[in-house]
N, C-alpha and C positions, 0 to 999 in steps of 0.2 A: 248765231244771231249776233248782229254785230249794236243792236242800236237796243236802248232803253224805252221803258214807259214808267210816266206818273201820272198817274189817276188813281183819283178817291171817289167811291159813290157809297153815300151815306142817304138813309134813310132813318128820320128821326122827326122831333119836334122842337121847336123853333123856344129857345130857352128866355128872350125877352123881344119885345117890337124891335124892329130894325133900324138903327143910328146912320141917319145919311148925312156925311159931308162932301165938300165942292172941294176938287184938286183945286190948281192954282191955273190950271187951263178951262174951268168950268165944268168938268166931265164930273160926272155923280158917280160918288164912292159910299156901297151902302156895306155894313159889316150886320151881322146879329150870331149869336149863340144857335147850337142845335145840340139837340142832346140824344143820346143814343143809350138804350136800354137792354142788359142781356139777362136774364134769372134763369135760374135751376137750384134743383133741390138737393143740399147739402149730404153726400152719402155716409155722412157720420152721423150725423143727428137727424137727418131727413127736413132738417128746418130749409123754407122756402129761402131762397139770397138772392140778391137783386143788386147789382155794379151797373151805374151810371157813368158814363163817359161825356164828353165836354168839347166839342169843335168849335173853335172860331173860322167863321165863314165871312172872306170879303169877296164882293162883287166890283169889276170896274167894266161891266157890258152894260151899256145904258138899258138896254130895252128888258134884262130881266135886271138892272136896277131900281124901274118904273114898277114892275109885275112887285118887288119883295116892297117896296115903299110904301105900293097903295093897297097890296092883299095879305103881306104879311104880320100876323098879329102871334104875342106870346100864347105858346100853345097851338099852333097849326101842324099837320102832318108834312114836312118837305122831301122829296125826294131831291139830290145835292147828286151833282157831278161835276167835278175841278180837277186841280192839279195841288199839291203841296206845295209849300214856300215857305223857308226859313228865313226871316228877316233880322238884324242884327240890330238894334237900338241902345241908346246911352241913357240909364235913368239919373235923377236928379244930382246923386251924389256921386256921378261919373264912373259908376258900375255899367260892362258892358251887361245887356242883356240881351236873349234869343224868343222870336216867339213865331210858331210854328202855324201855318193856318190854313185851309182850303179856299186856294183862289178860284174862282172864274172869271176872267181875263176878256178884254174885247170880242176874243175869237172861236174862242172854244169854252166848255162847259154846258150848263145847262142846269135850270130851278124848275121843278112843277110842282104845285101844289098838290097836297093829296087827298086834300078834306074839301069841302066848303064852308063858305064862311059861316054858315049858319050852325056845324056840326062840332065844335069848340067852342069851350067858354075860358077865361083864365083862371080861372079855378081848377082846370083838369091835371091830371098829373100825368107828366113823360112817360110815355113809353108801355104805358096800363091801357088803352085801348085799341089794341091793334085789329080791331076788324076792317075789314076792307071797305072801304068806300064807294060809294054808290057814282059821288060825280066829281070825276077829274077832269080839271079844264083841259080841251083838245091840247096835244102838242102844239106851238107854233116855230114854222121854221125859222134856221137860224139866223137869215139877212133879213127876216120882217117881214117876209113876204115877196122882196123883193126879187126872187130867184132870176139869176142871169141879169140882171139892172147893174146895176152902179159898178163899174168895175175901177174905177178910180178910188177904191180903197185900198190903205197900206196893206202889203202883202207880205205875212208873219215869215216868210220863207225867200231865201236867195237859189 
């Protein structure tokens, strides 16, 4: 096999509301927290343990930037599929810094909610209710609908 894959699909809940800002082209860039929970029982002492993990998740696809803007609230179930990205930034005092995130990109990826809005409060805690959901909004395709229309879209591939 001569070629690579990066893909993350996380399933977790949504760690604060989601922070939306404007590139300098106008394209909505929305970021939020998801947290992801794993527990088992300690074979030495049998005490119950519970490790919380931490993803920063940025969106630059308009249309599931609209979906986390207007439906995502702290505490929601998400199901998250992206790619990783290491970005490389200079903090204040001219230290390089790295920071690691799950993108979903114009093209690819994909957000569904797992709950309804009704089924969370933010008061809930990560990762302690995992029964399955009665009502997950339908998938919606990935050009909007639009399948076989606009084909004067940039095209990710040469």
């Amino acid at each position: 096999m001569s070629g690579s894959v990066n893909k993350v699909i996380l399933v977790g809940n949504l760690g604060r509301d989601p922070e939306v800002r404007n590139a300098q082209s106008g394209a909505k860039i929305v970021s939020f927290s998801v947290a992801t929970s794993e527990s088992w029982n300690d074979r030495n002492s049998g005490e119950r343990k519970e490790r919380t993990e931490w993803h920063r998740v940025v969106i630059f696809n308009e249309r599931l930037a609209d979906v986390a803007e207007r439906f995502g609230r702290k505490g929601r179930k998400v199901y998250i599929e992206g790619q990783l990205q290491t970005r490389k930034w200079t903090d204040q005092s001219g230290e390089d810094r790295y920071t690691t995130e799950i993108v979903i990109d114009r093209f690819r990826g994909e957000l569904t909610l797992l709950d309804n809005a009704q089924s969370y409060s933010d008061e809930s805690r990560y990762g302690l209710d995992d029964r399955p959901s009665r009502n997950v909004p339908p998938r919606q395709p990935q050009d909007g609908g639009n399948s076989g229309g606009d084909l004067d879209d940039e095209i990710p591939f040469a």
